[in-house]
C-alpha positions as CSV (number, residue, x, y, z in Angstrom):
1,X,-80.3,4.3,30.5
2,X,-76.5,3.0,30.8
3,X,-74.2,5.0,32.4
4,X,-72.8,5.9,29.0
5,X,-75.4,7.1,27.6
6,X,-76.0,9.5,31.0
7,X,-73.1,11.0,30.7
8,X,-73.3,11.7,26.9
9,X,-76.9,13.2,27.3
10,X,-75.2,15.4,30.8
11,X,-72.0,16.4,28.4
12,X,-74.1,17.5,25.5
13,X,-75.8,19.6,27.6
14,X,-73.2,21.7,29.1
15,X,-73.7,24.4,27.2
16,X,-77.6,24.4,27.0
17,X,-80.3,26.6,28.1
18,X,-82.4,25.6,31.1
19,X,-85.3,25.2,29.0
20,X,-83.1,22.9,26.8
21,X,-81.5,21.2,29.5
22,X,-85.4,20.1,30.9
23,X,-86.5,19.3,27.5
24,X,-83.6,17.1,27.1
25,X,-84.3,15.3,30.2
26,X,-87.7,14.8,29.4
27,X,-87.3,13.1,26.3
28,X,-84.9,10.5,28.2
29,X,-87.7,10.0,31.2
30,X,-90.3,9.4,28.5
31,X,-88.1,7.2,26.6
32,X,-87.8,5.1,29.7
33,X,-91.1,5.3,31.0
34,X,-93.8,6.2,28.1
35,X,-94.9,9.2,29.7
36,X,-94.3,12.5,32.0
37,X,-96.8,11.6,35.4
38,X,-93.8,12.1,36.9
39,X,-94.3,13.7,41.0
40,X,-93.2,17.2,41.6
41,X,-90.0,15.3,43.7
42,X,-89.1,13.2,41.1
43,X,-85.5,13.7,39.6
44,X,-83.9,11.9,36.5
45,X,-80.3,11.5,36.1
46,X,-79.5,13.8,38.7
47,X,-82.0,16.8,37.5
48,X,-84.9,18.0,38.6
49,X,-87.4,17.0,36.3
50,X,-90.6,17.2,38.7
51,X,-90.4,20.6,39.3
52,X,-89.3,21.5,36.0
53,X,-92.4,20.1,34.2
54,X,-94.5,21.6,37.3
55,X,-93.2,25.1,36.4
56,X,-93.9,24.1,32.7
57,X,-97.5,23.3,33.2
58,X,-97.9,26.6,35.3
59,X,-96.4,28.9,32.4
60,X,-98.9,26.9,30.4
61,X,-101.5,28.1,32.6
62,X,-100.5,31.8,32.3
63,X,-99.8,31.5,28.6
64,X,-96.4,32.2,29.4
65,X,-95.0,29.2,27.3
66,X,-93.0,28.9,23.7
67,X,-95.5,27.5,21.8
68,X,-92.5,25.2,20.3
69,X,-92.1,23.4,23.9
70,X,-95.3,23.0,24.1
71,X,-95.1,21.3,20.6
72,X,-92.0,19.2,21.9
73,X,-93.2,17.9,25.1
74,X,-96.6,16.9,23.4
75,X,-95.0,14.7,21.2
76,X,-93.1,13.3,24.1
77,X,-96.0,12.8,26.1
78,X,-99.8,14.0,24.7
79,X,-101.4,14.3,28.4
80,X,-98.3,15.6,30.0
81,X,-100.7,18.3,31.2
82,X,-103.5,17.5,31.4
83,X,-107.0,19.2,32.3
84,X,-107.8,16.6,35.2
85,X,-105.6,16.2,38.1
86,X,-102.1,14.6,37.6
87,X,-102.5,12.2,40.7
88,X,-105.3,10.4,37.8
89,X,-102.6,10.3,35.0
90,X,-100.4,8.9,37.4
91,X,-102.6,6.0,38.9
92,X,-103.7,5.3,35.0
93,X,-99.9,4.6,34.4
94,X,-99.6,2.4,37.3
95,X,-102.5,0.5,36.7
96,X,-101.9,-0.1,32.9
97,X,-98.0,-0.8,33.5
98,X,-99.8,-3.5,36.1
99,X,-102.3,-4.8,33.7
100,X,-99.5,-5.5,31.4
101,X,-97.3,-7.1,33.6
102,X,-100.3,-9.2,35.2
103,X,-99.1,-7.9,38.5
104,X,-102.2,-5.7,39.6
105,X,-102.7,-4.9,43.4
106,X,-105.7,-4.7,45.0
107,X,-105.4,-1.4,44.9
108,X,-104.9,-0.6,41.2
109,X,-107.6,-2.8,40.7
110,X,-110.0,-0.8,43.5
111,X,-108.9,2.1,41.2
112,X,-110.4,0.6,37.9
113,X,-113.8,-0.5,39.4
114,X,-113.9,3.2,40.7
115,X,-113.1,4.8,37.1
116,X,-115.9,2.5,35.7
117,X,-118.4,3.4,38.3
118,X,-117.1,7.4,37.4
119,X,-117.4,6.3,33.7
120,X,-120.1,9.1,32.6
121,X,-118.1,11.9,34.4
122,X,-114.7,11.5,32.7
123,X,-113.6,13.3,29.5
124,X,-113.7,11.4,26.1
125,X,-109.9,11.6,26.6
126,X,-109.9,9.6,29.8
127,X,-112.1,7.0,28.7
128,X,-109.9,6.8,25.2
129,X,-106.9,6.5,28.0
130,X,-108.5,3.9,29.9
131,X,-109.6,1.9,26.6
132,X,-106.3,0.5,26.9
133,X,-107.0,-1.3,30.2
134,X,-110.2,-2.9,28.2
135,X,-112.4,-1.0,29.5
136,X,-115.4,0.3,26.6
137,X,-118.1,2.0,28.8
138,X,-119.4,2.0,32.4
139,X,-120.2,0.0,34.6
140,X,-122.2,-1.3,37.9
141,X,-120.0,-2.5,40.3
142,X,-121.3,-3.6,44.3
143,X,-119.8,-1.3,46.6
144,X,-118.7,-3.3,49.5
145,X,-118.7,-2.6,53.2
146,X,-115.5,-1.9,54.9
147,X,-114.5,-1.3,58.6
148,X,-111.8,1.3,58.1
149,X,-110.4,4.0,60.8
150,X,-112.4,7.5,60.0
151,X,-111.6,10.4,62.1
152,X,-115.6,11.3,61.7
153,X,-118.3,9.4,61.5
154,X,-119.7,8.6,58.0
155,X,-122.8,9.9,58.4
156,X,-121.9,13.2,61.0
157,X,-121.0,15.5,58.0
158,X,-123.9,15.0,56.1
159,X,-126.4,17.2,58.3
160,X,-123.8,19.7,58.2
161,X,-123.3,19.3,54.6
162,X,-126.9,19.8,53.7
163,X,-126.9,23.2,55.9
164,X,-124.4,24.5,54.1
165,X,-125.2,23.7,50.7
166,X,-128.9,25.1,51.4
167,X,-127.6,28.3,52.2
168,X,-124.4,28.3,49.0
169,X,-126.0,26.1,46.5
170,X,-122.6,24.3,46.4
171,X,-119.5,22.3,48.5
172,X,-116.9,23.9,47.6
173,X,-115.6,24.9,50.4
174,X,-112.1,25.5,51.9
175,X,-110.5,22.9,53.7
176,X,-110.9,24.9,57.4
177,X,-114.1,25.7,56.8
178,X,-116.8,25.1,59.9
179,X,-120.3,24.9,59.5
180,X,-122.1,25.2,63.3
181,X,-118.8,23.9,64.5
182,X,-118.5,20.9,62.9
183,X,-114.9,21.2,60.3
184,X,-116.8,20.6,57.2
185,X,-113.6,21.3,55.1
186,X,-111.5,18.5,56.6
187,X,-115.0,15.9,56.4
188,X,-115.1,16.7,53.1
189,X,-111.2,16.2,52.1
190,X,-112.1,13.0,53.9
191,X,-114.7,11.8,51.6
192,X,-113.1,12.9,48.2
193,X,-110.3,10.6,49.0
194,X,-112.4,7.9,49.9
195,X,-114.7,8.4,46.7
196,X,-111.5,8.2,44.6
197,X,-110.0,5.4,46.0
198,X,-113.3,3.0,46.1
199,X,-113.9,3.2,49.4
200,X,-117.1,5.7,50.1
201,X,-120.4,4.7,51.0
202,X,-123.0,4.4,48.4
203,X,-125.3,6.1,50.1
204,X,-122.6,8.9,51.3
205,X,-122.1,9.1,47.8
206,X,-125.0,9.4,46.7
207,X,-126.6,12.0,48.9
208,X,-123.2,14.3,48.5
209,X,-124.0,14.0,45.1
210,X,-127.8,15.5,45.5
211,X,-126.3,18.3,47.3
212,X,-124.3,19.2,44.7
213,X,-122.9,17.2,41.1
214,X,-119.3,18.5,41.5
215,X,-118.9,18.0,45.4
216,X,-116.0,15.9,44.1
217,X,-114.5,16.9,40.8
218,X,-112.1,15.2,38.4
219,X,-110.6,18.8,38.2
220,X,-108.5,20.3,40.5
221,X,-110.7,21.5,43.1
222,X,-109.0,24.8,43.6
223,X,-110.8,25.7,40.2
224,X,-114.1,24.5,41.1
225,X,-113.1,26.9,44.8
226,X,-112.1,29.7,41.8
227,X,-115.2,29.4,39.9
228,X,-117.9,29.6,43.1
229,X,-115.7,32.2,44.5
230,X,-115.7,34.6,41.7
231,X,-119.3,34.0,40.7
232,X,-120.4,34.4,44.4
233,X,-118.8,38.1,44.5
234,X,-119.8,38.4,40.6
235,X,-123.5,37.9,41.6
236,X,-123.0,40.5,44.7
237,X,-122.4,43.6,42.3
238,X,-118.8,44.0,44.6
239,X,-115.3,44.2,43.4
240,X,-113.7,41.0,42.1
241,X,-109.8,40.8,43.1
242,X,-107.5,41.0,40.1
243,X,-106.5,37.0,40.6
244,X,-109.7,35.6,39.8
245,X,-110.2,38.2,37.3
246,X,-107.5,37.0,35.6
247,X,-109.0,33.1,36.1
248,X,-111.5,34.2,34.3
249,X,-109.6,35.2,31.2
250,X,-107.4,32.2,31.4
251,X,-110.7,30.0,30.9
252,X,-111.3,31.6,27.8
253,X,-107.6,31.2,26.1
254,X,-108.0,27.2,27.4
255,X,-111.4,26.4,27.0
256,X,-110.7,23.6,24.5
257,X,-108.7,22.1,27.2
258,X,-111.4,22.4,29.6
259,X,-113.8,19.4,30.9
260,X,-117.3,19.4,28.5
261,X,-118.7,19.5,32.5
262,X,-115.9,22.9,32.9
263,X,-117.4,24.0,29.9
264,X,-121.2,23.7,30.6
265,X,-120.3,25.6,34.2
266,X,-118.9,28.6,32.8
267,X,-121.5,28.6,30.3
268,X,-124.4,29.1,32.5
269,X,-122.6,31.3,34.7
270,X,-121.4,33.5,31.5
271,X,-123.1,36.7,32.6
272,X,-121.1,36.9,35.7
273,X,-117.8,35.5,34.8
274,X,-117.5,38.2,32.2
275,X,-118.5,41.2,34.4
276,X,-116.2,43.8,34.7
277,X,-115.3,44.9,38.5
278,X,-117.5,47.6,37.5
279,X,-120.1,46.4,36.4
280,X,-119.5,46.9,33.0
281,X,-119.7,43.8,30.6
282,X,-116.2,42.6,28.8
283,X,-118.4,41.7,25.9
284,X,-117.1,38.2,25.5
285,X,-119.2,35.3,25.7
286,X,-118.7,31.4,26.0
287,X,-119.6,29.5,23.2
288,X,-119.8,26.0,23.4
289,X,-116.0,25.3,22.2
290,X,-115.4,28.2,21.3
291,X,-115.1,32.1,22.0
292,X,-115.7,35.2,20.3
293,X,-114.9,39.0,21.2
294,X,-117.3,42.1,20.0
């Protein structure tokens, strides 16, 4: 954008509404760039777009949003929120502005092998995105062995990992949580990064996996946290706290934005999700895609 054209967009702005003022700035970042993975930091012309579009997605999540800016900033940018985590939109943009360009790091390309090693796990609507990087379906791809700095030992957690998913049935667990003294949590953090970025042990991997299919989720992991947490207290008979009750409800308004994998979770834990604090069913169930009330 010339300086020109900055200062016409800032002038016909003067006397806009905030909501107009970040929808106008949006449509000139996506002009420029193709898309809205921008970081929570990231400014344009001098205004705050980052935190404008976080606050958007979050009134999304609330149902709090004009239907008509939702309409707007779709056409500006389809998967400007989307259902798997944003740090994934933005490494897809990376790596497809860098397949274009022929100027792909090692990284990026660490990044695709990972995505077509993940290839089963991802939503139709990432594999359509990362159709456009030529890939069409998974694949096998050697993991190789790498001498990196760990704080833990690869294989330390794992013990501890097993004890605790024999007595949960899950890992999804906080990131200061202990389990005989050894911080679980912050082992684990360790090895979701490392999964995502290429660099985890097969067998790590694949015995994390055993324990328990969403140890590392494309989601955001506070909702996987959300979902164990409020079927845990669900199951127990006791009182549910008014924030997760409300988690619940918002997974029925979005369940068509929700992963098939989201989807099938909820589904089998229907019975508890919709329990009233007490006791007392809400008389809603999950259908596969859709929802119905009595």
């Amino acid at each position: 954008m010339t300086a020109a054209t900055a200062r016409t967009v800032t002038a016909s702005l003067t006397a806009a509404t905030p909501g107009e003022v970040g929808l106008a700035h949006a449509r000139s970042y996506a002009a420029e760039h193709g898309n809205l993975a921008v970081t929570d930091r990231t400014r344009h012309n001098g205004h705050p777009l980052g935190s404008w579009l976080l606050r958007q997605r979050q009134r999304a999540a609330d149902g709090r949003i004009e239907p008509v800016r939702i309409t707007a900033l779709n056409a500006l940018d389809p998967h400007w929120n989307p259902s798997w985590p944003l740090a994934w939109q933005r490494a897809y943009h990376r790596a497809r502005a860098a397949t274009a360009s022929g100027t792909l790091t090692s990284s990026e390309r660490r990044w695709i092998r990972t995505q077509a090693q993940l290839w089963d796990s991802l939503s139709p609507a990432q594999q359509q995105l990362l159709a456009h990087l030529g890939m069409t379906g998974p694949a096998t791809v050697p993991t190789q062995a790498r001498t990196t700095a760990r704080h833990y030992p690869p294989g330390e957690g794992l013990p501890h990992a097993r004890a605790y998913a024999t007595l949960h049935g899950h890992l999804a667990v906080s990131i200061h949580a202990h389990q005989d003294g050894f911080p679980l949590g912050r082992w684990l953090v360790q090895q979701r990064r490392k999964a995502r970025s290429g660099q985890l042990s097969a067998r790590t991997l694949q015995e994390l996996t055993v324990l328990d299919p969403w140890w590392n989720p494309l989601w955001p992991f506070t909702w996987q946290r959300n979902y164990h947490v409020h079927r845990t207290l669900a199951a127990a008979g006791g009182p549910v706290p008014e924030v997760l009750r409300r988690w619940a409800d918002r997974q029925i308004t979005q369940w068509d934005r929700l992963h098939p994998h989201q989807q099938a979770l909820l589904t089998t834990a229907a019975s508890l999700l919709l329990r009233d604090t007490d006791g007392k069913s809400t008389r809603r169930v999950w259908r596969s895609g859709a929802r119905s009330s009595a």
